[in-house]
C-alpha positions in Angstrom: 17.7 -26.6 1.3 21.2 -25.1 2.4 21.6 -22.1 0.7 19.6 -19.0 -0.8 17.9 -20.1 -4.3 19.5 -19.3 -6.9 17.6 -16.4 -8.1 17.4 -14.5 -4.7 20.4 -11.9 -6.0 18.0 -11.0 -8.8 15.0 -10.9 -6.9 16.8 -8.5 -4.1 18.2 -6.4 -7.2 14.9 -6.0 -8.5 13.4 -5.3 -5.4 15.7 -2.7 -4.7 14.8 -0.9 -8.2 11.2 -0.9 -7.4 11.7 -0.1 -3.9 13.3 2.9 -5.0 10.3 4.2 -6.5 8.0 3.2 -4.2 10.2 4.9 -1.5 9.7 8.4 -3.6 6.2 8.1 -4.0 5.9 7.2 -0.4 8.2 9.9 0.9 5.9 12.4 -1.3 3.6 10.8 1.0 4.1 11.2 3.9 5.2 15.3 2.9 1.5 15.3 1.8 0.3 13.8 5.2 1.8 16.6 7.0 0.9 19.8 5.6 -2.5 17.7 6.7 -1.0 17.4 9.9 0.0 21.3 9.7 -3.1 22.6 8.7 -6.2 20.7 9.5 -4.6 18.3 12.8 -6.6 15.6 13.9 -10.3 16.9 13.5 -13.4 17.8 11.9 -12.0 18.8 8.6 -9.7 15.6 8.1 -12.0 13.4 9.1 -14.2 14.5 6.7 -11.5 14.3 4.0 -10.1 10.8 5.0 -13.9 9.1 4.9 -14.8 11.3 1.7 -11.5 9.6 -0.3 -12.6 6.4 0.9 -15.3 6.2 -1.7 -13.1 6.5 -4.5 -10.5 4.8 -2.8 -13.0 1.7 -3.0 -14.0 1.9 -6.2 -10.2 2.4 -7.5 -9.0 -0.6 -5.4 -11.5 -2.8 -7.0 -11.7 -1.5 -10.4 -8.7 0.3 -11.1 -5.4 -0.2 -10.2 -5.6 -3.6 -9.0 -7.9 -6.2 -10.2 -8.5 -4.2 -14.0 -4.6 -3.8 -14.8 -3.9 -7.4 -13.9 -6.8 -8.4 -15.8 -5.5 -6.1 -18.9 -1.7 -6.5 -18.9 -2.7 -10.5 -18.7 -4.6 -10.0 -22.0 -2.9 -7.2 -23.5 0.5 -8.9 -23.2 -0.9 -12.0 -25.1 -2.5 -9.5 -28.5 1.1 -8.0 -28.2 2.7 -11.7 -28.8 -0.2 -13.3 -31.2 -1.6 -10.7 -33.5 -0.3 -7.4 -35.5 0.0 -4.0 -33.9 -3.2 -2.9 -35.2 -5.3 -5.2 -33.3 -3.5 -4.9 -30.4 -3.8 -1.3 -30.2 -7.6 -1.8 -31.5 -7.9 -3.5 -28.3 -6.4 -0.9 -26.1 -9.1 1.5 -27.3 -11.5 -0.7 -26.8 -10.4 -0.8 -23.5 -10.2 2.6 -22.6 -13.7 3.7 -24.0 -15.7 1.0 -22.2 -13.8 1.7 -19.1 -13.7 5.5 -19.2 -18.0 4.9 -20.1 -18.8 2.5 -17.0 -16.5 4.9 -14.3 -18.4 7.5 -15.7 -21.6 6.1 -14.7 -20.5 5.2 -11.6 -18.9 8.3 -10.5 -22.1 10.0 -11.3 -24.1 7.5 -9.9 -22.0 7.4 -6.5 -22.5 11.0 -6.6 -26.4 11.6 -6.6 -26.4 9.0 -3.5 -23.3 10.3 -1.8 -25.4 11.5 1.0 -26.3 7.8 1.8 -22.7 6.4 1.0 -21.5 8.7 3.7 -23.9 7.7 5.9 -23.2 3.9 6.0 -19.8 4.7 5.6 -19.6 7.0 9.0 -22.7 7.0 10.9 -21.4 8.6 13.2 -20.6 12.4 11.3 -24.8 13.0 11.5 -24.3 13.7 15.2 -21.6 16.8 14.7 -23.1 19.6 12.8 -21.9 20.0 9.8 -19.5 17.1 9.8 -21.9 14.9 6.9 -22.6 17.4 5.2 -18.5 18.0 4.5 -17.9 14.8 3.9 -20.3 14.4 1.3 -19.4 17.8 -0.5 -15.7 16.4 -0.3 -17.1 13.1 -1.8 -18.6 14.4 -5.0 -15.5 16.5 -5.5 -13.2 13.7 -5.2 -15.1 10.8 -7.7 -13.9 12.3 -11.1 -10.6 11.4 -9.5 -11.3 7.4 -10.3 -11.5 7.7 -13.8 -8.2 9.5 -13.5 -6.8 6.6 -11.6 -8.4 3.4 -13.5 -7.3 5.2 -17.1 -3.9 5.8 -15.6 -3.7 1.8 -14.4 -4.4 0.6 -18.2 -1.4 3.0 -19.4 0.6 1.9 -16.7 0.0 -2.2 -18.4 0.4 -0.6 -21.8 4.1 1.0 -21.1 5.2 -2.5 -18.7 3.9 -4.7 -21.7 5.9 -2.6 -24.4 9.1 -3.4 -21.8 8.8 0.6 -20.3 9.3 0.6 -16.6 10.5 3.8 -15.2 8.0 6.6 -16.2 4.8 4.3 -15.0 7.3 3.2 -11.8 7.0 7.2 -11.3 4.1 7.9 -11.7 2.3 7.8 -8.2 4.9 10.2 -7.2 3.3 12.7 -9.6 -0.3 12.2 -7.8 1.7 13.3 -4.8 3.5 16.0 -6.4 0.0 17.1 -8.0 -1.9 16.7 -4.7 0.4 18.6 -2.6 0.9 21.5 -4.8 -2.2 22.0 -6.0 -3.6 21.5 -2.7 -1.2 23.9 -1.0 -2.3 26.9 -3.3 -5.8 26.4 -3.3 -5.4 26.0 0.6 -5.0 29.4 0.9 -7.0 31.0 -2.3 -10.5 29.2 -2.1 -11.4 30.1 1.7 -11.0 33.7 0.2 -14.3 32.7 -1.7 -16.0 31.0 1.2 -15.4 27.5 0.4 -13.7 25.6 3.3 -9.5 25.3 3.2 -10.0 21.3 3.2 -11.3 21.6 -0.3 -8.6 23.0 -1.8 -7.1 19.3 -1.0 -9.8 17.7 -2.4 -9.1 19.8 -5.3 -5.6 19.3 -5.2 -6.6 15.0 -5.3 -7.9 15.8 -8.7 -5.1 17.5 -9.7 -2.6 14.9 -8.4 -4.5 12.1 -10.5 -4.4 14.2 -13.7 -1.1 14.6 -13.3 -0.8 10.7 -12.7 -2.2 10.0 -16.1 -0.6 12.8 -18.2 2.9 12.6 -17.3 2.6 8.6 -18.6 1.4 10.0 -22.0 4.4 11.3 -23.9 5.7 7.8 -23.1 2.8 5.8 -24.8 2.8 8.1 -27.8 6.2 6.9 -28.1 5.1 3.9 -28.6 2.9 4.4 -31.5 0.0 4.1 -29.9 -3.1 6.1 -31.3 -6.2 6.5 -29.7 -9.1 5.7 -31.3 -12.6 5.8 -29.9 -14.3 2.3 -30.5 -16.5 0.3 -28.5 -17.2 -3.0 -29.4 -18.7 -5.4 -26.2 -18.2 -8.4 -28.6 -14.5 -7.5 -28.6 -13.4 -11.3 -26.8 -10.4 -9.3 -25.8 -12.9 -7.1 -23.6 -14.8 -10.1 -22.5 -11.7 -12.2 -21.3 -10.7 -9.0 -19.6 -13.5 -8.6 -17.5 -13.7 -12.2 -17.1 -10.3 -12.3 -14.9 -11.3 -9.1 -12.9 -14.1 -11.2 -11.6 -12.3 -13.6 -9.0 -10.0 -10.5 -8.6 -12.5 -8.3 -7.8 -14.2 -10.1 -5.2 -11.3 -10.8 -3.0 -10.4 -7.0 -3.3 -14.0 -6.2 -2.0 -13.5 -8.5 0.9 -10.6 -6.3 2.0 -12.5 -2.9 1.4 -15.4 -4.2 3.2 -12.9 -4.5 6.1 -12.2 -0.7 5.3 -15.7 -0.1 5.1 -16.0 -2.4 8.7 -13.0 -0.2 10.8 -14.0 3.4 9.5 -17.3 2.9 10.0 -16.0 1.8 13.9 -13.5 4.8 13.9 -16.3 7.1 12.8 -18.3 5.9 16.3 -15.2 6.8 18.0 -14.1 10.3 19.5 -13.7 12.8 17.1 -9.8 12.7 15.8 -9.8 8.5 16.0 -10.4 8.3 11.9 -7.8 10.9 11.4 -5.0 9.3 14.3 -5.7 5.7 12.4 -4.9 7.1 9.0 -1.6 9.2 9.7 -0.7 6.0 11.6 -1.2 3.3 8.8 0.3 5.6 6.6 3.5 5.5 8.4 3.7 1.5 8.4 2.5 1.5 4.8 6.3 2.9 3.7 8.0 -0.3 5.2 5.1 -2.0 3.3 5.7 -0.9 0.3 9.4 -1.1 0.3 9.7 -4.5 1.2 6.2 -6.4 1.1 5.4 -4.9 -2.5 8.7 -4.4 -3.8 9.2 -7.8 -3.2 6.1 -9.1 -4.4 6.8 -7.5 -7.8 10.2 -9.0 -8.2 9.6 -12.6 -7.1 6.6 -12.7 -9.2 8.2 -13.2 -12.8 10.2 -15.5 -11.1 7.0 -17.2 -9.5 5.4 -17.9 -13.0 8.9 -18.9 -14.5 9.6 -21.9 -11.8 5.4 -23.0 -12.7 5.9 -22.7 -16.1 8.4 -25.2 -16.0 7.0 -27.2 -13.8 9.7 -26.8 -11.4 8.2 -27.5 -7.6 11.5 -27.4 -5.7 12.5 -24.2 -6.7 9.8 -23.1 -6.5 9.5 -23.6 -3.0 13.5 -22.8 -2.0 12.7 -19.1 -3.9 9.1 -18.9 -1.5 11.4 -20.1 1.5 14.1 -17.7 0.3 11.5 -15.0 0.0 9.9 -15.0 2.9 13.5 -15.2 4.7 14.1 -11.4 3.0 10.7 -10.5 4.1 11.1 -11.1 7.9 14.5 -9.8 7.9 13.5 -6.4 6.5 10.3 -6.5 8.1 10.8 -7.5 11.8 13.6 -4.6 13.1 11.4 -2.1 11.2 8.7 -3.4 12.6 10.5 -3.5 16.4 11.6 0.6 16.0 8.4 1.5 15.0 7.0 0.5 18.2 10.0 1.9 20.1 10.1 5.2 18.3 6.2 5.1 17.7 5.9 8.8 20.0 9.2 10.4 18.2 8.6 9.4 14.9 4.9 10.7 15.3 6.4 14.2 16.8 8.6 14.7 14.5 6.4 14.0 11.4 3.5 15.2 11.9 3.4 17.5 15.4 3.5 21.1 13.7 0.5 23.7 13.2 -2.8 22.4 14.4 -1.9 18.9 15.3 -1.5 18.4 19.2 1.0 16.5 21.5 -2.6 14.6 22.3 -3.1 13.8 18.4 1.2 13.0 18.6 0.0 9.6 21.5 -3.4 8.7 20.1 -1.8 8.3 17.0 1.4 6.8 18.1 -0.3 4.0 20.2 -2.0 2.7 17.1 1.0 2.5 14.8 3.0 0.3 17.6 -0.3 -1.7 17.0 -0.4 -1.8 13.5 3.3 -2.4 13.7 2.9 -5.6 15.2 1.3 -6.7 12.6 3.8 -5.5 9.6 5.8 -8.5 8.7 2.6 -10.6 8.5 1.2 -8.0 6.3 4.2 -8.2 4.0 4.8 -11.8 3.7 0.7 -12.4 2.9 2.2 -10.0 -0.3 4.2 -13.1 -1.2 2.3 -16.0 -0.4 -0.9 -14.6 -2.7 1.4 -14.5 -5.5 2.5 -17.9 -5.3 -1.5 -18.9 -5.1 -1.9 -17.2 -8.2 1.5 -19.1 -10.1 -0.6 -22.0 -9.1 -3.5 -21.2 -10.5 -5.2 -21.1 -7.6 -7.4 -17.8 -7.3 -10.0 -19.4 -4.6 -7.8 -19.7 -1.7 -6.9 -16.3 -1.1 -10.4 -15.3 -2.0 -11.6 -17.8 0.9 -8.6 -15.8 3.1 -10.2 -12.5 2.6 -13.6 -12.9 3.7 -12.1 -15.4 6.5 -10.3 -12.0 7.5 -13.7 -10.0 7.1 -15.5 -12.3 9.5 -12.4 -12.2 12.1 -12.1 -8.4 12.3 -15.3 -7.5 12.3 -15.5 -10.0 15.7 -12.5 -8.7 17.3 -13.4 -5.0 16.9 -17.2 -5.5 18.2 -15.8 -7.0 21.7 -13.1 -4.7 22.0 -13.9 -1.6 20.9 -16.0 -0.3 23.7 -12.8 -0.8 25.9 -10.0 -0.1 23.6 -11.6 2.8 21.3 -9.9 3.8 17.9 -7.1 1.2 19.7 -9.0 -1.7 18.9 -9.3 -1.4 15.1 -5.3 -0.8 14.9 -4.6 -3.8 16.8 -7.9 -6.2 15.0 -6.0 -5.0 11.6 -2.6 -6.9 12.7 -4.5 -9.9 14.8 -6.7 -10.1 11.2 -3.1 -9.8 9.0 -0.9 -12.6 11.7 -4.0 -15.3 11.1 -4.4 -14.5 7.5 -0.8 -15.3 7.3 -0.7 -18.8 9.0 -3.8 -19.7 7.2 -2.6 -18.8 4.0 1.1 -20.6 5.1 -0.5 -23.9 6.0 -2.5 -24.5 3.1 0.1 -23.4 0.7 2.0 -25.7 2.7 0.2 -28.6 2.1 -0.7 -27.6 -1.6 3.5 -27.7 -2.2 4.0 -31.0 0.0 5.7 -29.2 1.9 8.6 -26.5 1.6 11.7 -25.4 3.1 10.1 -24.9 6.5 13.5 -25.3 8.6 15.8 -23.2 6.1 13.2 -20.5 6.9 13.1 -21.0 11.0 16.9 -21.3 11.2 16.6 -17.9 9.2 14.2 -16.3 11.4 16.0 -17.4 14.6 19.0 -15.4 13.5 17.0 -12.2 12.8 15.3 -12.5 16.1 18.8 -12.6 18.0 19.5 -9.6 15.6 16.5 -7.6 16.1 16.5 -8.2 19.8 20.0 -6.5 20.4 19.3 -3.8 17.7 15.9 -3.2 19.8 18.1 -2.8 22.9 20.1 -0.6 21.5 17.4 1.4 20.1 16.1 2.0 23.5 19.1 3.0 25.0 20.2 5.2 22.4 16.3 6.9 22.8 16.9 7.6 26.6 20.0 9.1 26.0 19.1 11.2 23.4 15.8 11.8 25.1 16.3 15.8 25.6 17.0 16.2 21.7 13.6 14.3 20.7 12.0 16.7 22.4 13.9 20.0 21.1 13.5 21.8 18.3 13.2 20.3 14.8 16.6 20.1 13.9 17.5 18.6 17.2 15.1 16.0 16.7 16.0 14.9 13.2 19.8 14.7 14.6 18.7 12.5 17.1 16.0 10.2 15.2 19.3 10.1 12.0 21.7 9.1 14.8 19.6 6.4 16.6 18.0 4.8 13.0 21.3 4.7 11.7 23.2 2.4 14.7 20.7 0.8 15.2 20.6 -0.2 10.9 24.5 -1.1 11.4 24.1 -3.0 14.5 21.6 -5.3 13.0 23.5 -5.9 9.9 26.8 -6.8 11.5 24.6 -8.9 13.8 23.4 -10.7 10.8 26.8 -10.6 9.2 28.4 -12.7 12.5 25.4 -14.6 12.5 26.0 -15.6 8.3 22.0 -15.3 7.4 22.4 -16.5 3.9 20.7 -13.6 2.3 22.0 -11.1 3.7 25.5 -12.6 2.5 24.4 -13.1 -1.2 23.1 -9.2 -0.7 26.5 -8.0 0.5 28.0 -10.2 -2.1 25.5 -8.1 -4.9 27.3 -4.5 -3.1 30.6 -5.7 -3.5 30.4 -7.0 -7.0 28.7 -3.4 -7.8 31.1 -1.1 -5.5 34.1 -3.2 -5.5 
């Protein structure tokens, strides 16, 4: 292989269209993680909040959003090219009933045992007064908020099976929108009534995941669909449904058992560590989710087609192509995270109650979680080419490998390292996920394009390391700014991001990486 494969334009087109609305829903974000920031700092009350929306978080992940609209769009898609529109809708309902039945039984289930989730999920809260019983208050506000979520993931497969993309691509900015909002009036109204301000976020959750769901309606109705209440557990549309959320489902649980595993940790921690770890990983999950999912989602398709036709090669040239695109996003973000780590933090998130101590505890973990970004992002690639092969077990096998490694490495380091410990386990746990993952995929392909993709990453290194340079230089110089007011410091963080962006690409550009040419090549065909 001597050259990008032939559908990397498309892919990096794509990729750009679905990074565009992940980077709004992220950006919405990251607004809502700092009126957190603002209001409630690195304490009590957002501790409480972050291990109370990790219960419907882990119920979402593994029912919801992940494993059930896979499962659904897989079947859903195949009704929609076999039979009439009445049985494909018929199924739809079917759908929708049983699943808005069995969340309801679960949320009100996880609800009358909260008090013992939150107790296995943070130990550690018992021991401050008042903390547990916050948490678990929070907790049975938040549940309802799952059946919001997993209703809002089978609309989501309805409108991408009936070829309608934006409004669903939108519609986690909406939870964002709905969360910060709603969160920000009740904030201020319901400690007027003696409830605690964090609430009114809990609240403000709820709202956010209504708003999810509703704004996708309009769209469906568009699309003829009626809903009909029907429940039929015979339906083998159901059955084959919750037949593929099986293998699904259990590799999700291996990586919320890892959740499980480092808040439970954090939780044992001084008070703050939960809250430091979460504004951190929320900061490397916007590189994440522009490149690692973005990419993901467009190579996919692409994925499937080359299987389909039984065509290895390119196969492997798009994976070696792929992955190329990955690192060279990945690594220089990766790099000024850790170099900017305490000015990003500051700038973010240092305002109301949260402390130039919160601004290092937290900044310390994301250079630590940013070590572990382009491994994160590339293990979003390689489990979709599993999948194109048919091959669910392997990256099941990876998850629980990953379970037994972090739970290891944070047991002999914590007592040394603190909340530190679990940050830096997370990338260890992602970078030996990754070469597992590469080296059986590279002996299930017979090999792939193994020195396209090294002469590749060579280039970006030489790239990254002068961009990195320059990042640190232009950070001393401008030191006086990053630590000035506001506008000062967004001048300064603008001015350094923005060299050091063009510095790496006209690095790249002497050096001739082959993507980045065919990506200039897509501008100048568009611009030009």
């Amino acid at each position: 292989m001597k050259k990008p494969a032939p559908d990397s334009g498309k892919i990096a087109k794509s990729a750009g269209v679905v990074g565009a609305a992940v980077m709004l829903s992220r950006m919405l974000g990251l607004v809502r993680e700092q009126i957190f920031a603002a209001f409630f700092g690195a304490g009590y009350a957002y501790d409480a909040f972050v291990v109370a929306f990790r219960i419907p978080n882990l119920l979402r992940d593994l029912f919801g959003e992940g494993a059930l609209s896979a499962a659904f769009v897989t079947v859903f898609s195949q009704y929609d090219e076999k039979y009439d529109a009445a049985k494909t809708w018929q199924l739809a309902s079917n759908v929708l009933t049983f699943l808005t039945i069995v969340i309801s039984l679960l949320t009100i289930i996880a609800a009358l045992f909260a008090d013992y989730i939150v107790d296995i999920l943070a130990p550690g809260f018992a021991a401050v007064s008042g903390k547990k019983e916050l948490t678990v208050s929070l907790t049975r506000i938040m549940l309802p908020f799952l059946l919001f979520i997993s209703l809002s993931a089978v609309v989501m497969g309805m409108l991408n099976t009936k070829g309608r993309f934006f409004i669903p691509s939108l519609a986690s900015s909406f939870f964002n929108l709905g969360s910060i909002l709603g969160g920000l009036s009740l904030v201020y109204l319901l400690p007027k009534f003696g409830f605690p301000a964090i609430t009114g976020m809990a609240v403000g959750t709820l709202i956010g995941g209504m708003m999810q769901l509703g704004v996708q309606l309009p769209a469906l109705r568009k699309t003829s669909f009626r809903y009909r209440p029907h429940l039929s557990l015979q339906d083998p549309g159901l059955r084959q449904v919750v037949k593929l959320m099986l293998p699904a489902t259990i590799g999700l649980s291996a990586v919320q058992i890892n959740i499980f595993v480092n808040t439970s940790f954090a939780a044992s921690c001084g008070e703050g560590s939960v809250s430091w770890l979460n504004y951190a990983f929320r900061l490397v999950q916007l590189p994440i989710g522009l490149f690692g999912v973005a990419m993901s989602i467009a190579v996919l398709p692409v994925f499937g087609r080359y299987t389909a036709q039984k065509n290895i090669q390119g196969l492997k040239d798009i994976l070696a192509s792929s992955l190329t695109m990955v690192f060279c996003l990945t690594l220089p973000a990766a790099a000024g995270l850790i170099i900017l780590a305490d000015d990003v933090i500051r700038l973010i998130f240092e305002h109301g109650v949260f402390t130039a101590l919160d601004t290092a505890a937290t900044a310390q973990a994301l250079s630590l979680y940013a070590l572990g970004l382009f491994a994160y992002s590339a293990n979003k690639l390689l489990v979709p080419a599993f999948y194109a092969l048919d091959d669910t077990k392997i990256p099941v096998i990876s998850s629980f490998l990953s379970v037994l490694v972090n739970i290891i490495f944070i047991y002999f380091t914590i007592e040394t390292m603190q909340h530190l410990a679990i940050a830096l386990s997370t990338s260890v746990t992602m970078l030996l996920n990754f070469l597992f993952l590469s080296w059986i995929l590279y002996r299930k392909l017979a090999g792939f394009s193994v020195a396209y993709l090294l002469a590749g990453l060579v280039k970006i290194l030489a790239a990254a390391a002068v961009m990195s340079i320059l990042t640190w230089q232009m950070k001393i110089l401008l030191s006086p700014w990053l630590y000035a007011g506001l506008i000062q410091q967004i001048s300064a963080t603008a001015i350094i991001i923005t060299l050091s962006v063009l510095v790496y690409a006209a690095c790249l550009y002497i050096l001739k990486l082959p993507e980045l040419m065919v990506i200039a090549g897509k501008i100048k065909d568009r611009f030009c």
